[in-house]
C-alpha positions in Angstrom: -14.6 30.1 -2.0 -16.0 28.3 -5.1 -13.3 26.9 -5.9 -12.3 25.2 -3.0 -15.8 24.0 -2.6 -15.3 22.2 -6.3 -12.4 20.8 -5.3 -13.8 19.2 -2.2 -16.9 18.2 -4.2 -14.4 16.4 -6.8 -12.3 14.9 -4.2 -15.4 13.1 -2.6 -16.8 12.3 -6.0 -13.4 10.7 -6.8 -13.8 8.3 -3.5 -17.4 7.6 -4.0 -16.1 6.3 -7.2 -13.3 4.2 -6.0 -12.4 2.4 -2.8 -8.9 1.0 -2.6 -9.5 -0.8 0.8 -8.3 -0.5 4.5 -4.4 -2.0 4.4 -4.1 -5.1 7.4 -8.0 -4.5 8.4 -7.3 -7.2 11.2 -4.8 -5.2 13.4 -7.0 -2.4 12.6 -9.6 -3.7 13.9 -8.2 -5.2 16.8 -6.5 -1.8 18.1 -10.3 -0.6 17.7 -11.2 -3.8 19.9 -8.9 -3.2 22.1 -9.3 0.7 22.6 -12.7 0.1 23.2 -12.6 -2.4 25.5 -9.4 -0.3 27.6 -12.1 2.4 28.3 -14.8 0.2 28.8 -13.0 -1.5 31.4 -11.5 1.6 32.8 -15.2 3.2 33.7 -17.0 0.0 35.0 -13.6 -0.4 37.5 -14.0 3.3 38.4 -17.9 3.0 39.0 -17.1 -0.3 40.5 -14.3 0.6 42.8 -14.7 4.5 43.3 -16.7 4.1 46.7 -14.2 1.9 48.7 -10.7 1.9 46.8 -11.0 5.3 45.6 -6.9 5.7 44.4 -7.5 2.2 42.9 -10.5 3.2 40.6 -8.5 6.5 39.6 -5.6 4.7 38.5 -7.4 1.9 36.5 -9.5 4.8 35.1 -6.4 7.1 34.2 -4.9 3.5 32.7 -7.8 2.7 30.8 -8.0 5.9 29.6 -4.6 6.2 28.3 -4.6 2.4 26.4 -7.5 3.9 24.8 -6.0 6.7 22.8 -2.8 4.8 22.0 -4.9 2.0 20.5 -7.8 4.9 18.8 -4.5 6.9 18.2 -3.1 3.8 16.5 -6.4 3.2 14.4 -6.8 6.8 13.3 -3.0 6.3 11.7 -3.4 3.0 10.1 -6.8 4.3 8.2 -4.8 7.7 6.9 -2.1 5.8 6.0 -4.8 3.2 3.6 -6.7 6.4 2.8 -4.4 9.3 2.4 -0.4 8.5 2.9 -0.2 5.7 0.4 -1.7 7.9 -2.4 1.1 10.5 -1.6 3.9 7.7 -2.2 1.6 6.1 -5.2 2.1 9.8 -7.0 5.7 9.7 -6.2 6.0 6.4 -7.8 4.2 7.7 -10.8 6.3 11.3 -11.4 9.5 8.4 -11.4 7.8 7.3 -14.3 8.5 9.5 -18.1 5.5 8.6 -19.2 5.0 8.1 -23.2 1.7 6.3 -23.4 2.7 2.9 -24.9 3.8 1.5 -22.1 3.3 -1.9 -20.4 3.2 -1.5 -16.8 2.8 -4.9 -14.2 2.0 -4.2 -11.0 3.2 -6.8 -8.3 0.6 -6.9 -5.7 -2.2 -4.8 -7.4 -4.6 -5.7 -4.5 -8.0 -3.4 -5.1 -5.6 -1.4 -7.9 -4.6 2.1 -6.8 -1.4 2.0 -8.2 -2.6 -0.3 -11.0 -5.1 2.0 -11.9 -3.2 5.3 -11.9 -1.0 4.2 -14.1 -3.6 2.9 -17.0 -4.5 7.0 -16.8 -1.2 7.5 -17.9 -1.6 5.0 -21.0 -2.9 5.4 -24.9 -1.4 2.8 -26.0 0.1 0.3 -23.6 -1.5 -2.1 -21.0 -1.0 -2.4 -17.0 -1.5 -5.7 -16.0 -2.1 -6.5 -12.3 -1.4 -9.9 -10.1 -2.3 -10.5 -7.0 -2.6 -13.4 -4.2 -5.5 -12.1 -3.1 -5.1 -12.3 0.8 -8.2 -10.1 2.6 -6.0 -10.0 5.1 -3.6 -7.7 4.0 -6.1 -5.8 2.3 -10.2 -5.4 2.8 -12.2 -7.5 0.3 -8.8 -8.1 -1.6 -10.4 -10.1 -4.5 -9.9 -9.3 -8.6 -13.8 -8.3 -8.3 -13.0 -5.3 -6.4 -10.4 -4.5 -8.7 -12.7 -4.3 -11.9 -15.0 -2.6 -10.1 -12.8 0.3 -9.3 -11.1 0.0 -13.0 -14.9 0.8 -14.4 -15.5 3.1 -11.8 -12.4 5.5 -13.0 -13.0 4.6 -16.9 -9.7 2.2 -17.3 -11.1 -0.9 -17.5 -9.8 -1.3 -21.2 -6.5 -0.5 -20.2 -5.6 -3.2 -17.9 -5.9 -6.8 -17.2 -6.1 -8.7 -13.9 -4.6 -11.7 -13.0 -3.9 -14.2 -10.6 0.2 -14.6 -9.5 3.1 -15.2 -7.4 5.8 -12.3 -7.3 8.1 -15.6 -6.7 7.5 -16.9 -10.0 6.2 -14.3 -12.7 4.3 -16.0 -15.6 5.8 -13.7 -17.8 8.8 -14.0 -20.2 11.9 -11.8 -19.8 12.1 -7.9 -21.0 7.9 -8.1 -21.0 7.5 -4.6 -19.4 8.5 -1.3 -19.5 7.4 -0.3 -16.1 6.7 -2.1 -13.0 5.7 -1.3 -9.7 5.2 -3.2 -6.1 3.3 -1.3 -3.1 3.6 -2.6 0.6 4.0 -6.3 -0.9 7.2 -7.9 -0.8 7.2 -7.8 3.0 4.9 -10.5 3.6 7.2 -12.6 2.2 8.6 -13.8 5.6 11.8 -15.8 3.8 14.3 -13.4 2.9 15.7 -15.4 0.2 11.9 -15.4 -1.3 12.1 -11.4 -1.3 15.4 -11.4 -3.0 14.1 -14.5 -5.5 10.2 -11.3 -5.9 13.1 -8.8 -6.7 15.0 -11.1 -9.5 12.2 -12.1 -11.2 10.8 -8.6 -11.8 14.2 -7.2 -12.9 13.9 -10.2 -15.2 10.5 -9.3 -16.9 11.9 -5.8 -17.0 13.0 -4.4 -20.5 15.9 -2.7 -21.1 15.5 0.6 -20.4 12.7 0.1 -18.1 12.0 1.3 -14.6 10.9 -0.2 -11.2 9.5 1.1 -8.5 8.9 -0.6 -5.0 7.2 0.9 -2.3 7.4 -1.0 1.1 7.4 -0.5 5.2 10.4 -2.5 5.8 13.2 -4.4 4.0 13.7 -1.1 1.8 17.3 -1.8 1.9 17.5 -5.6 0.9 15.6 -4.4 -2.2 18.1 -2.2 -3.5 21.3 -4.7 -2.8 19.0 -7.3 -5.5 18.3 -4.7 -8.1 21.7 -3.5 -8.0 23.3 -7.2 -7.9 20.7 -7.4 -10.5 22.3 -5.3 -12.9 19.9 -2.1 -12.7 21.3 1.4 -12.5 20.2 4.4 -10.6 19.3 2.4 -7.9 18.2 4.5 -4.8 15.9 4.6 -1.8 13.3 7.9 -1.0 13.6 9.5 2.2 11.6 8.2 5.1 7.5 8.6 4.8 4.8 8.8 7.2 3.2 4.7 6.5 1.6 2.7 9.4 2.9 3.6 13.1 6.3 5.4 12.0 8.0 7.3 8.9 10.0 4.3 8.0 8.2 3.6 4.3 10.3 4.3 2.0 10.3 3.9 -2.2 13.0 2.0 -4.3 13.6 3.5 -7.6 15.9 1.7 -10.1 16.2 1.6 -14.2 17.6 -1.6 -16.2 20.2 -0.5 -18.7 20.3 -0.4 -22.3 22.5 -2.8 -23.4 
């Protein structure tokens, strides 16, 4: 019994000490919104109507009452999956990964850092360097100050850097990094050809020998076609995990030959 309750009191001292945000806080919000309001709406028409049009108020009741938990039900998913299910497929990213300790690491869409950070844990003597658009809607309070505060907060901050960039057109030169990873990212590229062009330029700052790893909710496959046309090896998708609405997230894991 002890030592369950230590690891719950370590697991909550872990996320006082770091928040890594609420993924697309609009929609979340709005299927809160809109839960709400179904109920709402459902009770004042069944208060409203109950006395005259009694099979009217029943229905709009039962009606209201079912929008509701689809939209709660919807909520509840979407803050596991920011919370809970993308830690899951962070770690798998990470046990891809045979870690030395000199490795640099990039990290394509670092947002608030979870993936960024874990993998400065695994470094001595390397760097992880993050970049980041830094849209607050994708993520909650998505700014580089968020970022640092969490680096500090788990005792990396000297292991990585934070900068602002385009996964279109990485301000790096070629064969910078050994590693490099990409969570739920790439798909807000709405232009295919901008994906595939995100893809390139990563294998391209990629050493030899290196490895990638991309988690994303959609386009899983498009990823794989570029690193393979790309030249990397080992190219393959995970099977299906439990992100946002569905189990259709998936990771890409490739490695860039030796030449």
């Amino acid at each position: 019994m002890v030592g369950i309750f230590g690891k719950i009191m370590n697991a909550t001292e872990k996320l006082a000490r770091a928040d890594y945000g609420i993924d697309a806080p609009g929609v979340v919000r709005g299927f809160a919104v809109a839960g709400i309001s179904a109920m709402a709406l459902g009770a004042v028409s069944y208060i409203w109507l109950g006395a005259v049009q009694p099979g009217i108020a029943l229905g709009l009741f039962i009606a209201g009452v079912v929008i509701a938990i689809g939209c709660l039900a919807t909520v509840g998913e979407m803050l596991w999956s920011s919370r809970v299910g993308k830690l899951h497929a962070r770690d798998l990213m990470l046990r891809s990964i045979p870690w030395r300790g000199d490795e640099w690491v990039l990290d394509v869409g670092c947002g608030r850092g979870m993936l960024l950070i874990a993998a400065a844990k695994h470094l001595t003597r390397g760097k992880a360097i993050g970049i980041d658009l830094w849209s607050s809607s994708d993520q909650s309070d998505n700014r580089p100050e968020s970022t640092w505060a969490n680096a500090h907060a788990e005792g990396v901050a000297e292991q990585i850097q934070v900068r602002d960039g385009d996964a279109r057109k990485l301000s790096f030169p070629d064969k910078t990094f050994n590693v490099i990873f990409s969570s739920l990212t790439l798909h807000h590229l709405r232009d295919p050809r901008e994906r595939v062009q995100a893809v390139r330029e990563m294998a391209r700052v990629l050493k030899p020998g290196g490895r990638i790893a991309l988690l994303d909710v959609r386009y899983t496959d498009e990823y794989a076609h570029a690193l393979s046309e790309c030249g990397l090896v080992s190219v393959r998708r995970s099977r299906p995990m439990l992100l946002f609405f569905s189990p259709v997230a998936r990771v890409v894991l490739a490695k860039k030959p030796v030449v």
